[in-house]
C-alpha positions as CSV (number, residue, x, y, z in Angstrom):
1,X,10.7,20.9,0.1
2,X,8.9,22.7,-3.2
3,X,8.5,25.8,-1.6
4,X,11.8,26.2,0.3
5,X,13.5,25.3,-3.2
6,X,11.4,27.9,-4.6
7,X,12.3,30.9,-2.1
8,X,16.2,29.8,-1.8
9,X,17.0,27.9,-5.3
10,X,20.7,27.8,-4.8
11,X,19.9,25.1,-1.8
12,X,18.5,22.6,-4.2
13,X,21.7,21.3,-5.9
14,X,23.2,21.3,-1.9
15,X,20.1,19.4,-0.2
16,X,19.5,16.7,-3.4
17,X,23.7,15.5,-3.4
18,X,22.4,14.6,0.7
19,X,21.6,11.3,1.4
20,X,19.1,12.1,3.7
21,X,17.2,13.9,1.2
22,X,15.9,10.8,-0.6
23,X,15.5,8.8,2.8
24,X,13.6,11.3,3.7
25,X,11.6,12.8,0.5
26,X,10.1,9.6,-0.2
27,X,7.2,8.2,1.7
28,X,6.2,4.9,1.3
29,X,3.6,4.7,4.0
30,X,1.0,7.4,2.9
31,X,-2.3,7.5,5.6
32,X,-5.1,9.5,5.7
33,X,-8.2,9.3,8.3
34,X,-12.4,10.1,6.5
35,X,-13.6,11.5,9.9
36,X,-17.2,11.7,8.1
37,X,-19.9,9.8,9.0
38,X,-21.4,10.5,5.6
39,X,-19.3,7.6,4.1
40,X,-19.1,3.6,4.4
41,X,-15.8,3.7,2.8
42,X,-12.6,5.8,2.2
43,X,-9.4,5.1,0.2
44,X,-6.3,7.0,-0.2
45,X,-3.8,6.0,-2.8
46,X,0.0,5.6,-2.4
47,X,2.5,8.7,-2.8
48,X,5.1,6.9,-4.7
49,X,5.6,3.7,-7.2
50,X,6.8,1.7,-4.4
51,X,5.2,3.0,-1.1
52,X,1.5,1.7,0.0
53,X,-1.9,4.4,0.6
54,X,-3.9,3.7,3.5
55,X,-6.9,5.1,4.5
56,X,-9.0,4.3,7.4
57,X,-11.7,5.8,9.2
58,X,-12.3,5.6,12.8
59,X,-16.2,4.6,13.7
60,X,-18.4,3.7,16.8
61,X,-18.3,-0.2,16.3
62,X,-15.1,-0.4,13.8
63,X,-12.3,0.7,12.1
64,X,-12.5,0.1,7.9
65,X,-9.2,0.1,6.5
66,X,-8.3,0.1,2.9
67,X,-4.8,-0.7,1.2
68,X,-3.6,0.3,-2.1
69,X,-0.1,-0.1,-3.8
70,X,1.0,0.5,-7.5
71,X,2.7,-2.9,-6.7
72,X,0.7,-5.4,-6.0
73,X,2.1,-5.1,-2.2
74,X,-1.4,-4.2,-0.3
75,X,-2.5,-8.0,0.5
76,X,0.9,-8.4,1.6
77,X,0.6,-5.3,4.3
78,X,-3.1,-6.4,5.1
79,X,-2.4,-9.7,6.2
80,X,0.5,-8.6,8.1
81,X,-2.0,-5.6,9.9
82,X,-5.0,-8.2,10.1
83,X,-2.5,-10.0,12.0
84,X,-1.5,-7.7,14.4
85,X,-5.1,-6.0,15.4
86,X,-5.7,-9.7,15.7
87,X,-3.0,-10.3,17.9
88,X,-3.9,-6.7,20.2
89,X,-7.8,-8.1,20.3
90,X,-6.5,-10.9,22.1
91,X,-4.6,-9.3,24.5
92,X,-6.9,-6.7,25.6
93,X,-9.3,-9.9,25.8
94,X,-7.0,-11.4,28.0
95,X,-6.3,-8.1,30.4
96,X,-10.2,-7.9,30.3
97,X,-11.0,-11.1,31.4
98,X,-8.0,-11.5,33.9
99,X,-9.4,-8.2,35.3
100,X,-13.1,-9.1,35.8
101,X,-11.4,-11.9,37.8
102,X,-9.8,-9.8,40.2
């Protein structure tokens, strides 16, 4: 949005009266992926007072994850994402064992 404000200014005063445009220029849920091997951990810090930063990196045996918010809302998310891997472990469990069955 910075540079096409930059090469056309007169659409700045049109695109910031849109709704949209703060819907949409915010993100709350700001991810980045380490691909290195080098490191054990990786963070990544939220874009904006009220949004969360996630960073993750993807290994062999596991997946570290680490939350951060300016709010106090990362143990919130985590349980709710601890959760859910939890719940997809299961499944694929399931489907794995009901599989080796068949």
């Amino acid at each position: 949005n910075r540079v096409l404000f930059k090469i056309w200014p007169e659409t700045t005063e049109i695109a910031t009266q849109d709704e949209a445009y703060y819907l949409f220029s915010s993100n709350e849920l700001s991810t980045s992926n380490c691909g290195s091997n080098a490191l054990d951990v990786f963070t990544f810090g939220p874009v904006c007072p009220e949004g969360l930063g996630i960073g993750y990196m993807i290994k062999d045996t596991n997946i570290p994850i680490n939350v951060t918010s300016f709010q106090q809302k990362a143990h919130t998310f985590t349980s709710a994402l601890t959760r859910a891997l939890s719940d997809i472990k299961d499944l694929l469990q399931r489907t794995n064992t009901s599989d080796a069955k068949h």
